[in-house]
BAROKE-342532 format. One record per residue (C-alpha): x, y, z; residue in one letter. Coordinates in steps of 0.5 Angstrom, whole numbers, padded with zeros to 4 digits, always signed. Example, Ala and Ser with C-alpha at 12.3 -4.5 7.8 and 13.67 -1.06 7.14 Angstrom:
<pts>
+0025-0009+0016a;+0027-0002+0014s;
</pts>
This chain:
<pts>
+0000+0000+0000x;+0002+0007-0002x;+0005+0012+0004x;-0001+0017+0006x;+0003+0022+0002x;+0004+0018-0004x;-0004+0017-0003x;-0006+0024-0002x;-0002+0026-0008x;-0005+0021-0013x;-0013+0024-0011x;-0016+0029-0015x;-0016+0036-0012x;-0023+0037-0016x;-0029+0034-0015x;-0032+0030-0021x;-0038+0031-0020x;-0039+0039-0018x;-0037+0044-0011x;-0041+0041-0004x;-0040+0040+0002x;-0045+0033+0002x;-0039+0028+0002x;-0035+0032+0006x;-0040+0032+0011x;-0041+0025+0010x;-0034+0024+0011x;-0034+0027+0019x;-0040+0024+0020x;-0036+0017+0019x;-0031+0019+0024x;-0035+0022+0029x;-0035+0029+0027x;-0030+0032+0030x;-0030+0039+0027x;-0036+0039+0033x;-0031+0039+0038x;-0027+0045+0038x;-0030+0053+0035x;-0027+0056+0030x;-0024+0062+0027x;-0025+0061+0019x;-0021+0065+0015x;-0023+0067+0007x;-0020+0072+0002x;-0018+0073-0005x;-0010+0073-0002x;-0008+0074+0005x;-0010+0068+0008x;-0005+0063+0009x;-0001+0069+0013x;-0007+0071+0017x;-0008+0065+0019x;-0001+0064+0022x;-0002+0070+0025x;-0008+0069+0028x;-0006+0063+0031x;+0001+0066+0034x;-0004+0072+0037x;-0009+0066+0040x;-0002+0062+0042x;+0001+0068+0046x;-0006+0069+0050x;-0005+0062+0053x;-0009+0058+0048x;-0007+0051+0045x;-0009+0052+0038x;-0010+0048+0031x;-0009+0052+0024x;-0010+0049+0017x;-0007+0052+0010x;-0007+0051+0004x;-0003+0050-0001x;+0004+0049+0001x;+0012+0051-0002x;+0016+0046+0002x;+0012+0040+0005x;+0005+0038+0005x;+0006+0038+0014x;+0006+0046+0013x;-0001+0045+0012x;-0003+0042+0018x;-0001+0046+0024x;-0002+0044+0032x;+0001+0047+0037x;+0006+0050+0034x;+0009+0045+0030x;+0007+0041+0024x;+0002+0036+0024x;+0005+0028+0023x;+0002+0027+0017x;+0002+0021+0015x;-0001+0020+0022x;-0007+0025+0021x;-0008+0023+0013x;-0008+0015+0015x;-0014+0016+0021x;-0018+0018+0016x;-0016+0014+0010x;-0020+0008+0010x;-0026+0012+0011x;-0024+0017+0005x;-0023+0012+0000x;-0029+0009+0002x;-0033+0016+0000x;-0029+0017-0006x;-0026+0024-0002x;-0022+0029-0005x;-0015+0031-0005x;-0017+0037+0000x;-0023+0034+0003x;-0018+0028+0006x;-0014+0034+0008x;-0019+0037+0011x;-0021+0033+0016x;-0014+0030+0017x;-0014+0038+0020x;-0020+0038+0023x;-0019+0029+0027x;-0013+0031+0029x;-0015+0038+0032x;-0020+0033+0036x;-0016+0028+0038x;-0011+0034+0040x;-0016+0037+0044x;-0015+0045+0041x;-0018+0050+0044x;-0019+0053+0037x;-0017+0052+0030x;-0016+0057+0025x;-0018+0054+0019x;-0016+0057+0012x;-0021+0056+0006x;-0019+0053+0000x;-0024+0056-0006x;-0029+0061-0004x;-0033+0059+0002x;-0040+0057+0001x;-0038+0050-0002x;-0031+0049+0000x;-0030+0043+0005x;-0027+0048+0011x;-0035+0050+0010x;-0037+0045+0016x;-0034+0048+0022x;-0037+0051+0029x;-0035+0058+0027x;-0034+0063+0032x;-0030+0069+0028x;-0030+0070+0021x;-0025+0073+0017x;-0026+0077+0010x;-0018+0079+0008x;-0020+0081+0002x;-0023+0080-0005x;-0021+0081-0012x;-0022+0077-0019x;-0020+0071-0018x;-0023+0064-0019x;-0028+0068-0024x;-0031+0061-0027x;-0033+0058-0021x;-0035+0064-0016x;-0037+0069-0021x;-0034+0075-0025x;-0035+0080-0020x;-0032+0082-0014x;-0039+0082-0011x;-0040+0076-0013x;-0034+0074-0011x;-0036+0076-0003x;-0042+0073-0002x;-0039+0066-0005x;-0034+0068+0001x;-0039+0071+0006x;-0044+0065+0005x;-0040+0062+0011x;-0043+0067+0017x;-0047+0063+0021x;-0052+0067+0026x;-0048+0069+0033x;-0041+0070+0029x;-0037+0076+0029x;-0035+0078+0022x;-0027+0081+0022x;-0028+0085+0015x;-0021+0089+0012x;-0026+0092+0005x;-0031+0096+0009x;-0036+0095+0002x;-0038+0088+0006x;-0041+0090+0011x;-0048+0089+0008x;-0046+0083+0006x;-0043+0081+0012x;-0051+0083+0016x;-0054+0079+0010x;-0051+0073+0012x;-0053+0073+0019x;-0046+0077+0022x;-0048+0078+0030x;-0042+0084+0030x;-0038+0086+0024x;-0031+0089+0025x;-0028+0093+0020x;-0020+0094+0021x;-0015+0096+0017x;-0013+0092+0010x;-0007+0089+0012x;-0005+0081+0015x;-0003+0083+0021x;-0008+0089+0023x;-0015+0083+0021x;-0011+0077+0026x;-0011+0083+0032x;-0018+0084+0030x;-0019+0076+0029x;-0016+0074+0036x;-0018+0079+0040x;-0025+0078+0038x;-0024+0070+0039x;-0020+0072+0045x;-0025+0078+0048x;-0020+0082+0050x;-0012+0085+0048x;-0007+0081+0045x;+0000+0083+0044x;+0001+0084+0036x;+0009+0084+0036x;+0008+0076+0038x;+0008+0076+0032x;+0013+0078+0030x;+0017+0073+0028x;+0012+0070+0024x;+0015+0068+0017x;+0012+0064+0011x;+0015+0060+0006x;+0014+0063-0002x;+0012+0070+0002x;+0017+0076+0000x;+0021+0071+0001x;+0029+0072+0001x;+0033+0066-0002x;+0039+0069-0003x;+0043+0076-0002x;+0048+0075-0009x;+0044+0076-0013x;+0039+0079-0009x;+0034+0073-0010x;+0026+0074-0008x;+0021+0068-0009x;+0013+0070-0007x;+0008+0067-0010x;+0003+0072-0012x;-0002+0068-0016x;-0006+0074-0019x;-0006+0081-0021x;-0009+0083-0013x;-0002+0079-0010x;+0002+0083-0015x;-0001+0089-0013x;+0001+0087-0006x;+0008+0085-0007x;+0011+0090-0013x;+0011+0096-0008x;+0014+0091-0002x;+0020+0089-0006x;+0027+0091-0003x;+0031+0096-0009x;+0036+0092-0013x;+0043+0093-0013x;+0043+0095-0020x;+0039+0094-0027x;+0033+0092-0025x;+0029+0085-0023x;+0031+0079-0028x;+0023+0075-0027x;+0022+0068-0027x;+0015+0066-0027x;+0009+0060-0028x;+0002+0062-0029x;-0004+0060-0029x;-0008+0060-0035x;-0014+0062-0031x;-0010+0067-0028x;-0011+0073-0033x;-0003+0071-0035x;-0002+0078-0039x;-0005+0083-0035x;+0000+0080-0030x;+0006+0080-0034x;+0004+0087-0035x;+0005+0088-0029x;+0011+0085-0028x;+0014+0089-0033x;+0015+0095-0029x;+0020+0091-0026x;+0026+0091-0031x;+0027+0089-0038x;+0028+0082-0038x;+0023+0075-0036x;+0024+0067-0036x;+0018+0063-0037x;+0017+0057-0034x;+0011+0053-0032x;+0010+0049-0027x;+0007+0041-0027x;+0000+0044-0025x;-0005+0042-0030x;-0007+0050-0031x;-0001+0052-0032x;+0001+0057-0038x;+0006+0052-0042x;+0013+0057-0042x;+0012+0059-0050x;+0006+0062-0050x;+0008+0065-0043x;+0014+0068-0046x;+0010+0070-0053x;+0005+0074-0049x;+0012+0077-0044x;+0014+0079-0051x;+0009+0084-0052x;+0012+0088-0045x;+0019+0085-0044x;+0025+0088-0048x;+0028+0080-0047x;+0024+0074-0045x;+0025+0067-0047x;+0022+0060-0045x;+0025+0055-0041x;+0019+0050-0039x;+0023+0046-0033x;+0023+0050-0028x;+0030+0048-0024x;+0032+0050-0031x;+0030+0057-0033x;+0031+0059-0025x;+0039+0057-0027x;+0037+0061-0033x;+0035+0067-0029x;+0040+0066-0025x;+0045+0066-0030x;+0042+0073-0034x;+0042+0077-0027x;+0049+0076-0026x;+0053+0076-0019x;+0050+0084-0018x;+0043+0084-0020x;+0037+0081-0017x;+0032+0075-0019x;+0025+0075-0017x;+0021+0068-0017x;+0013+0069-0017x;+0007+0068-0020x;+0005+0062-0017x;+0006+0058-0010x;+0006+0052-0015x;+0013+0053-0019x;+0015+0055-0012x;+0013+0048-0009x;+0017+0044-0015x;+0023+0049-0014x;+0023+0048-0006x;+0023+0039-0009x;+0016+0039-0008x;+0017+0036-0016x;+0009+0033-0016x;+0002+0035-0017x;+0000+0040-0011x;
</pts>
């Protein structure tokens, strides 16, 4: 029999048969539905969501809480995505308790993770799990959760094909998992009616920032003050990450135009002639509008592509840079072009690996499909 992670990483991470939390439900159901045994912060969002689910947790740990979090997707290793604790979750433990239930049901990639999450949580006996979502809210298998507090980071054009073509829509996919008496944590003030519609008990809008909505989320949770410089020290794989100093090397895996937005003014200055970019996206991700962004940067681009079956083969990634780049050339494997990049910098220059968490996870020796 294969190993838990070898199993996770042979499932589809789409459902066959359309979004619902029916079959997930009925997966909880087989293992004595231990969502129900601990509240929940539930975090949904466009961008933002992994990072202020770690600081949420940090806050709600520093108040002297034994909490749970849950990620997704991951850069370095599928255990980031289950958190208890503190620390990483045994994988292979968590997915092998729900394993014999999942095949049985013919669970998802991420419903077998998510209840991992949510069992291991249980067993654990977690005061509170910080759960983000996957794919919008209503019908993502986080959608089942004892919710306390939800957080709205933001919302942009993302996922259109499936939550909607625009950002209301978007929001109310994402808001639709309110459940009466909770509190709505909001860092976009435009939903707050949406947030009222969906049954919010309290609604508090803070600041846009990551660090601003976990404060907001745990003292909400926590119903008193938290200390926010305990978090200072948290830091996430594949965000604004620093990988080298000469070059200058940089790896965020913005994933749309909002991400790029957020990341193109945080960048720290290059030594001299401007960001050589190595980058895969997403076919669905309005790849030109993004590469138009990313021109602001410097003159020359390496498309890749990632083993993600959406991704943007590098041809057609690099005939589309063309049309914004002075120099843009295709190098598919994405080790390969990274060494490319590399080479194009030079010793005093600067490299910036973006555009999908996917390309990062491969080059950080995740060489599978997420």
């Amino acid at each position: 029999m294969p190993s838990a992670t070898r199993w996770v990483e042979s499932l589809s991470p789409w459902p066959a048969d359309g979004f619902g939390t029916g079959r997930m439900r009925a997966l909880l159901g087989e293992l004595g539905d231990p969502q129900e045994r601990f509240p929940a912060v539930h975090v949904v969002g466009t961008n933002g969501k992994s990072t202020t689910t770690r600081l949420t947790e940090t806050l709600l740990a520093d108040a002297g809480l034994s909490v749970g979090a849950y990620l997704s997707p991951h850069v370095r290793g599928w255990s980031e995505r289950i958190r208890v604790a503190g620390e990483e979750a045994a994988f292979e433990a968590a997915v092998g308790g729900v394993r014999p239930s999942a095949e049985q049901l013919g669970a998802t990639q991420f419903e077998v993770l998510t209840a991992a999450a949510l069992l291991a949580f249980a067993e654990a006996g977690v005061d509170v799990a910080v759960v983000e979502a996957g794919l919008g809210g209503r019908h993502d298998a986080t959608n089942v959760l004892r919710t306390r507090v939800v957080v709205l980071t933001s919302v942009a054009l993302d996922h259109t094909d499936v939550l909607g073509d625009t950002r209301e829509a978007i929001a109310a996919e994402k808001l639709a998992v309110v459940q009466p008496g909770c509190t709505v944590v909001l860092g976009e003030p435009e939903w707050r009616g949406l947030a009222e519609e969906n049954g919010a008990a309290a609604i508090v809008v803070t600041g846009r920032s990551n660090l601003a909505l976990a404060v907001a989320a745990a003292e909400t949770f926590l119903g008193r003050a938290v200390d926010p410089h305990a978090a200072d020290g948290v830091a996430l794989a594949g965000r604004l990450e620093r990988r080298g100093e000469s070059p200058l090397e940089v790896w965020d895996g913005a994933h749309n135009l909002a991400g790029l937005g957020w990341l193109l003014p945080r960048l720290p200055a290059p030594p001299s002639g401007g960001w050589t970019v190595v980058c895969s996206i997403l076919r669905d991700k309005r790849p030109g509008m993004m590469l138009e962004a990313l021109s602001v940067l410097g003159p020359t681009l390496v498309a890749t592509e990632s083993r993600n079956g959406r991704a943007l083969p590098a041809d057609e990634l690099a005939a589309l840079a063309s049309a914004h780049f002075e120099h843009a050339e295709a190098v598919p494997e994405p080790a390969a072009a990274r060494a490319r990049a590399l080479a194009l910098a030079g010793g005093g220059g600067a490299l910036l690996v973006t555009g999908s968490l996917y390309l990062l996870a491969e080059l950080s020796g995740e060489h599978r499909d997420l």
